[in-house]
C-alpha positions as CSV (number, residue, x, y, z in Angstrom):
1,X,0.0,0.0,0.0
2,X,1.6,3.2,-1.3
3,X,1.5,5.7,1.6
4,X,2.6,9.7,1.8
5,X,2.3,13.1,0.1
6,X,1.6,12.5,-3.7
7,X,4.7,13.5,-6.0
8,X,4.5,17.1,-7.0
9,X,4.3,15.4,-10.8
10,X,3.8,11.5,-11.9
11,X,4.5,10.8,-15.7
12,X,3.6,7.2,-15.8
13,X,4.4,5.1,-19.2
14,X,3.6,8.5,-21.0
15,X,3.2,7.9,-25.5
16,X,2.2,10.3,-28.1
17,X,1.5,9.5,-31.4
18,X,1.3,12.2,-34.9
19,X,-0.2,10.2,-37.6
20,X,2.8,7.9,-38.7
21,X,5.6,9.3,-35.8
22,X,5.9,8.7,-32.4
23,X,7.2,12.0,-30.5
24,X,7.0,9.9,-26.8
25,X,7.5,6.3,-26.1
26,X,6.2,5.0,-22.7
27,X,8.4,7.8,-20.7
28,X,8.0,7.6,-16.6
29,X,9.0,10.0,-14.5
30,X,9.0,11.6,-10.9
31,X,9.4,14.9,-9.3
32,X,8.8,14.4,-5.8
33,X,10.7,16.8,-4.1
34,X,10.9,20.9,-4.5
35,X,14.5,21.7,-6.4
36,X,15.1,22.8,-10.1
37,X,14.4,19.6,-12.7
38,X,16.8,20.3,-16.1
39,X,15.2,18.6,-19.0
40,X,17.6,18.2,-21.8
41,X,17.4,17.2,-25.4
42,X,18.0,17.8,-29.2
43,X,15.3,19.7,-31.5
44,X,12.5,17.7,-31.7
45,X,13.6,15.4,-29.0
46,X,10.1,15.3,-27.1
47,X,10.4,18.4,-24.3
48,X,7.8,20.8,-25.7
49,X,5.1,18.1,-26.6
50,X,6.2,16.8,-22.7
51,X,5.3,20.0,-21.7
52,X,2.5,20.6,-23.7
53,X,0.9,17.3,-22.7
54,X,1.5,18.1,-19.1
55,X,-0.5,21.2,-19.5
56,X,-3.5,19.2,-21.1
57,X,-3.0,21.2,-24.4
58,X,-2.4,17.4,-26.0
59,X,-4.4,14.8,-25.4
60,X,-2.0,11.5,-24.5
61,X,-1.8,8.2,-26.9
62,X,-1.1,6.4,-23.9
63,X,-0.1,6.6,-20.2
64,X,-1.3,9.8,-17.9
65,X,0.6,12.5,-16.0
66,X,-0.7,12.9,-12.4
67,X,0.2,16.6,-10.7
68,X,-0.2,16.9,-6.8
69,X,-2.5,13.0,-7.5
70,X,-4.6,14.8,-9.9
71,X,-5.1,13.0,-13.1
72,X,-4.6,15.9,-15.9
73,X,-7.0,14.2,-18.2
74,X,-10.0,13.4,-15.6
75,X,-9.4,16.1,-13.4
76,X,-7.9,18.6,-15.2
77,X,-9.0,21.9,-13.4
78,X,-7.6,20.9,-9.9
79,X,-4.5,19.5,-11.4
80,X,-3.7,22.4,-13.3
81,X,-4.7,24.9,-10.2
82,X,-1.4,25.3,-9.0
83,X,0.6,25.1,-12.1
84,X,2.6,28.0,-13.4
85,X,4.3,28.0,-17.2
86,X,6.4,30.4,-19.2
87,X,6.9,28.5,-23.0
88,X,9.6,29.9,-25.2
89,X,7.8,32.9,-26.5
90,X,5.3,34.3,-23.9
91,X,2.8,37.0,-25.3
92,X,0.6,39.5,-23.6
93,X,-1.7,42.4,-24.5
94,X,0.4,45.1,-26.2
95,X,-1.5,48.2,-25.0
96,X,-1.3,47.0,-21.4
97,X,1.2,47.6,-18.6
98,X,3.3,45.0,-17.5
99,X,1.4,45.2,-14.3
100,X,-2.2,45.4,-15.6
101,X,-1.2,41.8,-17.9
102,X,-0.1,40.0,-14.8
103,X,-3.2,41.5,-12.3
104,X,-5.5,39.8,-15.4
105,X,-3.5,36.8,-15.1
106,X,-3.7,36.6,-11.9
107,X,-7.5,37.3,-11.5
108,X,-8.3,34.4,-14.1
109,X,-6.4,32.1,-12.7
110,X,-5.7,32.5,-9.2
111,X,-5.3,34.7,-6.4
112,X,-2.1,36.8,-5.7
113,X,-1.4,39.5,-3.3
114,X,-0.5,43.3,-5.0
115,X,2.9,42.8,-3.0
116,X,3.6,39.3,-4.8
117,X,3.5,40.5,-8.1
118,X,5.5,43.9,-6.9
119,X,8.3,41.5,-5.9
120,X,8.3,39.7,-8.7
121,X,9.0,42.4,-10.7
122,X,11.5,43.8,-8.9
123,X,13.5,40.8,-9.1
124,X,13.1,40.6,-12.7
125,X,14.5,44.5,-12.9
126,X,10.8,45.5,-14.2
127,X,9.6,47.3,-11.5
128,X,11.0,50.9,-12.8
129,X,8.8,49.8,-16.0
130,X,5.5,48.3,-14.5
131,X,3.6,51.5,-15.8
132,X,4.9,51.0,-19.5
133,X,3.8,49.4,-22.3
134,X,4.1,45.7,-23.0
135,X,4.2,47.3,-26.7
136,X,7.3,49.2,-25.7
137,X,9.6,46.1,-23.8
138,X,12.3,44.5,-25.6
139,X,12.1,41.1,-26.2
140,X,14.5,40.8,-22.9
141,X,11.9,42.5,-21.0
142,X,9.3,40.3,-23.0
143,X,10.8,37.1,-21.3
144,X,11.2,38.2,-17.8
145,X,7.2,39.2,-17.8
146,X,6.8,35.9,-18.8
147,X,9.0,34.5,-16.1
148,X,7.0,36.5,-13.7
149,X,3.6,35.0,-14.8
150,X,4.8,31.6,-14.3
151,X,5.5,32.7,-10.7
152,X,2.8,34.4,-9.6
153,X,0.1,32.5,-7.0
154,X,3.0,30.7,-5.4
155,X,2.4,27.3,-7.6
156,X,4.2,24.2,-7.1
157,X,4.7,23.4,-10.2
158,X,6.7,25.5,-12.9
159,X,6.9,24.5,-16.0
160,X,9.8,27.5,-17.9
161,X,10.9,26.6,-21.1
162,X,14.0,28.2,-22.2
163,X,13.7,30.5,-19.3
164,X,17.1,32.5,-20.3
165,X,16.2,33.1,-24.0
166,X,16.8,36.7,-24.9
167,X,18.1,37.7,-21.6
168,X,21.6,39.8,-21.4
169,X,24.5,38.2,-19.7
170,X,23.3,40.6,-16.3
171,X,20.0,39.0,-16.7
172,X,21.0,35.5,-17.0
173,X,22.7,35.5,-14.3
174,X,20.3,37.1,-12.1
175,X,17.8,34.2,-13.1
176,X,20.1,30.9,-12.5
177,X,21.0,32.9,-9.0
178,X,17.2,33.1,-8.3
179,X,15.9,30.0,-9.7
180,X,17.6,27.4,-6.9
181,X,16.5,30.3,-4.1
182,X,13.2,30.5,-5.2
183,X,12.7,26.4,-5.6
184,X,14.5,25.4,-2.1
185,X,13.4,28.5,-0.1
186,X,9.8,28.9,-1.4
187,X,9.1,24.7,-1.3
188,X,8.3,24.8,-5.2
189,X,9.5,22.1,-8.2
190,X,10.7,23.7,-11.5
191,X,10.8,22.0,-14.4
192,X,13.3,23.5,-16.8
193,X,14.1,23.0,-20.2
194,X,16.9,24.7,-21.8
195,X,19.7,24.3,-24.1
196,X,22.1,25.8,-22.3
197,X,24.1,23.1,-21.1
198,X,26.2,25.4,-18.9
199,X,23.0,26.4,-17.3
200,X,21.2,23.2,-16.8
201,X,24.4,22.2,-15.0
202,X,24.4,25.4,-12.8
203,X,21.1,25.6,-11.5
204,X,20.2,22.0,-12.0
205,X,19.8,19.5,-8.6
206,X,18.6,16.7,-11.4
207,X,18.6,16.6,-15.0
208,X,16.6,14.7,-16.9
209,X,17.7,13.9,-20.4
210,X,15.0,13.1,-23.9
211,X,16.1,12.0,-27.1
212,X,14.1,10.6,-29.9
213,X,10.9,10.7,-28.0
214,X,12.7,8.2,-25.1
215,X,14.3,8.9,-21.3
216,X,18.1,7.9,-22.2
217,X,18.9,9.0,-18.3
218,X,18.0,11.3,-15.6
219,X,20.0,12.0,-11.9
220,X,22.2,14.0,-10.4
221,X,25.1,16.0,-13.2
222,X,27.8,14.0,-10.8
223,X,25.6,10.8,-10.8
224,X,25.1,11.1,-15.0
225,X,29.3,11.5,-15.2
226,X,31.2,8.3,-16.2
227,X,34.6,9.8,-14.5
228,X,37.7,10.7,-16.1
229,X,38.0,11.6,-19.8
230,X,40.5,11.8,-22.0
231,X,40.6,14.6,-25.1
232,X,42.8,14.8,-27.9
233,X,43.3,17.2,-30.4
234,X,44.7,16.2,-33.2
235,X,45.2,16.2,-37.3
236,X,43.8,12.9,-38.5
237,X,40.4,12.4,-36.3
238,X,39.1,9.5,-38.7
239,X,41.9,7.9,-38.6
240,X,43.0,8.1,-35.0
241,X,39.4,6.7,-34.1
242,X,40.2,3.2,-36.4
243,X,43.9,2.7,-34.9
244,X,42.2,3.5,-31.4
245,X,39.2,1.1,-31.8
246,X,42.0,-1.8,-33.5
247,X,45.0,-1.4,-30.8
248,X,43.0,-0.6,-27.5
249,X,39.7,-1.5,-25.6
250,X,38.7,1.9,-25.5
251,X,35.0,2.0,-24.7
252,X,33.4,4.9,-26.4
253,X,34.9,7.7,-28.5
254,X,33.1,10.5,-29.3
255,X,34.2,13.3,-32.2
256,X,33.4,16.6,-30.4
257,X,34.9,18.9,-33.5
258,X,37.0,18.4,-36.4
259,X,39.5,17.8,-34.5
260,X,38.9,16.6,-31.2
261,X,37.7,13.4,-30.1
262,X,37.1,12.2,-26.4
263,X,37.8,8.5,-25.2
264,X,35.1,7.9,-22.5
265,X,36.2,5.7,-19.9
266,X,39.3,4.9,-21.8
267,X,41.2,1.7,-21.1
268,X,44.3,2.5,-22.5
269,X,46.7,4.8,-20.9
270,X,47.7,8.5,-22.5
271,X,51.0,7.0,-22.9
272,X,49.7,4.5,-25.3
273,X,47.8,6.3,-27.1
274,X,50.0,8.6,-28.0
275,X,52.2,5.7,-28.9
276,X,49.9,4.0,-31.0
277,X,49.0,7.3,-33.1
278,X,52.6,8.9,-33.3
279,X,53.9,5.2,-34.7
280,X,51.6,6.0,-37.7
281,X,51.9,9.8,-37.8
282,X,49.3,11.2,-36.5
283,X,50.1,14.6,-35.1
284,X,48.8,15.1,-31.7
285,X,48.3,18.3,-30.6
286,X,47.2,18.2,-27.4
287,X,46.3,15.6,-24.7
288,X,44.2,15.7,-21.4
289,X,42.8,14.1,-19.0
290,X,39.8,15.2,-17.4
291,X,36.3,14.6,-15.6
292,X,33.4,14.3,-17.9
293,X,31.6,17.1,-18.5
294,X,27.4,17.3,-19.1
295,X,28.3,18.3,-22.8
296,X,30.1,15.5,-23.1
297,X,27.5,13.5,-21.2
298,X,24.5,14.8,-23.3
299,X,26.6,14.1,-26.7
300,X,26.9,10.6,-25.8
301,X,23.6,9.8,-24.5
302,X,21.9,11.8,-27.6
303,X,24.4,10.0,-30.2
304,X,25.5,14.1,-30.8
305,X,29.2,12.8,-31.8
306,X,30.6,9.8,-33.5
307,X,29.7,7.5,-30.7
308,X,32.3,4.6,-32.2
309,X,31.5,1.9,-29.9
């Protein structure tokens, strides 16, 4: 007997079907806990349909996505009460103020205190312009009213897709300095997709990663790293990866440029692989050893190199 709070969000053996293609395939997955949820993948990898499906604006081929216990299909209006979401391009009356669009948010949706919404925007940097114009915001601006939306009426779920987009480098780092406050402070889960690697890593207690419509992992950035890598720049990429898979037991080897490759989990030493390439000269330039990073991570798990093994 399954006892306890429900999860904060349930995907359970989640499919979506588009005529002939398959965008999901049976994808389960918890967020129990408040922190800041990274959900990373290629174009067309499955996030926005995730999203979309979470916020009942798709109907599901198969499986069901529970918020708070609340089935989204069946009881859509109570799981979607204390939902927040800011998709990649959010849009709001022109000829309003940035404060007059998020009081009529607010009023159609759910109930927020004046003083909410006033430190909202001060920590977005909008409060000197809550008396202008939506019409008259840069796109930057744009993004962090949308931000602000998402957040208002304290919800426990936040959905923010590509949260950063448009921002300046001031502004980006403003939001990944808030988003991990706001989650672990405030008791609320935020579910973040974004292809900013360095981001996802920053801000990120778990990252989940999609690719080709299917979970190929999801856990802490430490737990996803297989260890020590080695990188080698060199003239002869092609090349060094057919000597490499002949001579060695290398596991994987990934081509990260023209010409760089990385040996994960390598089970040769650097001194023999420089051997083995300089004995049919191959000019290496450079050689290191180092931890893996989530790049490297999420080119290997999403076949984004030459994945050799």
């Amino acid at each position: 007997m399954t006892t306890g709070k429900a999860p904060v969000l349930n995907i359970e053996n989640l499919s979506k079907d588009y005529a002939k293609t398959r965008a999901l395939s049976n994808i389960n997955m918890v967020l129990d806990s408040p922190g800041v949820y990274g959900f990373l993948g290629p174009n067309g990898a499955g996030k926005t349909t995730t999203f979309k499906l979470i916020c009942a604006l798709l109907k599901p081929s198969q499986g069901r996505i529970l918020i708070g216990g609340k089935d989204v299909q069946k009881d859509k209006k109570s799981a979607l009460s204390r939902v927040g979401v800011q998709f990649d391009s959010p849009a709001f009356y022109p000829y309003l103020t940035g404060s007059e669009n998020l009081k009529l948010i607010t009023k159609w949706s759910r109930t927020t205190e004046s003083t909410d919404i006033e430190k909202l925007l001060t920590f977005a940097g909008l409060r000197e312009a809550e008396s202008k114009k939506v019409k008259e915001y840069s796109w930057g601006m744009k993004q962090r009213l949308g931000l602000v939306s998402a957040l208002t009426g304290s919800p426990k779920l936040v959905l923010l897709d590509e949260p950063t987009n448009g921002l300046d480098p001031a502004g980006i780092a403003h939001v990944r300095e808030f988003l991990p406050r706001l989650a672990h402070e405030e008791g609320r889960t935020l579910f973040l997709a974004s292809h900013r690697l360095e981001e996802v890593e920053q801000v990120c207690d778990k990252i989940i990663i999609i690719n080709k419509g299917v979970i190929v992992a999801s856990g802490k950035p430490s737990e996803l790293s297989r260890g020590k890598v080695i990188e080698l720049v060199l003239d002869d990429t092609y090349l060094a990866i057919k000597l490499l898979k002949k001579h060695t037991e290398v596991n994987v080897i990934t081509t990260l440029s023209d010409n760089k490759i990385q040996l994960i989990e390598p089970g040769p030493e650097i001194e023999e692989i420089n051997a083995i390439l300089s004995k049919h000269s191959i000019v290496v330039k450079e050689i290191n050893q180092k931890r893996e990073s989530l790049e490297s991570v999420f080119l290997r798990l999403t076949k984004g190199g030459t994945d050799e093994s």
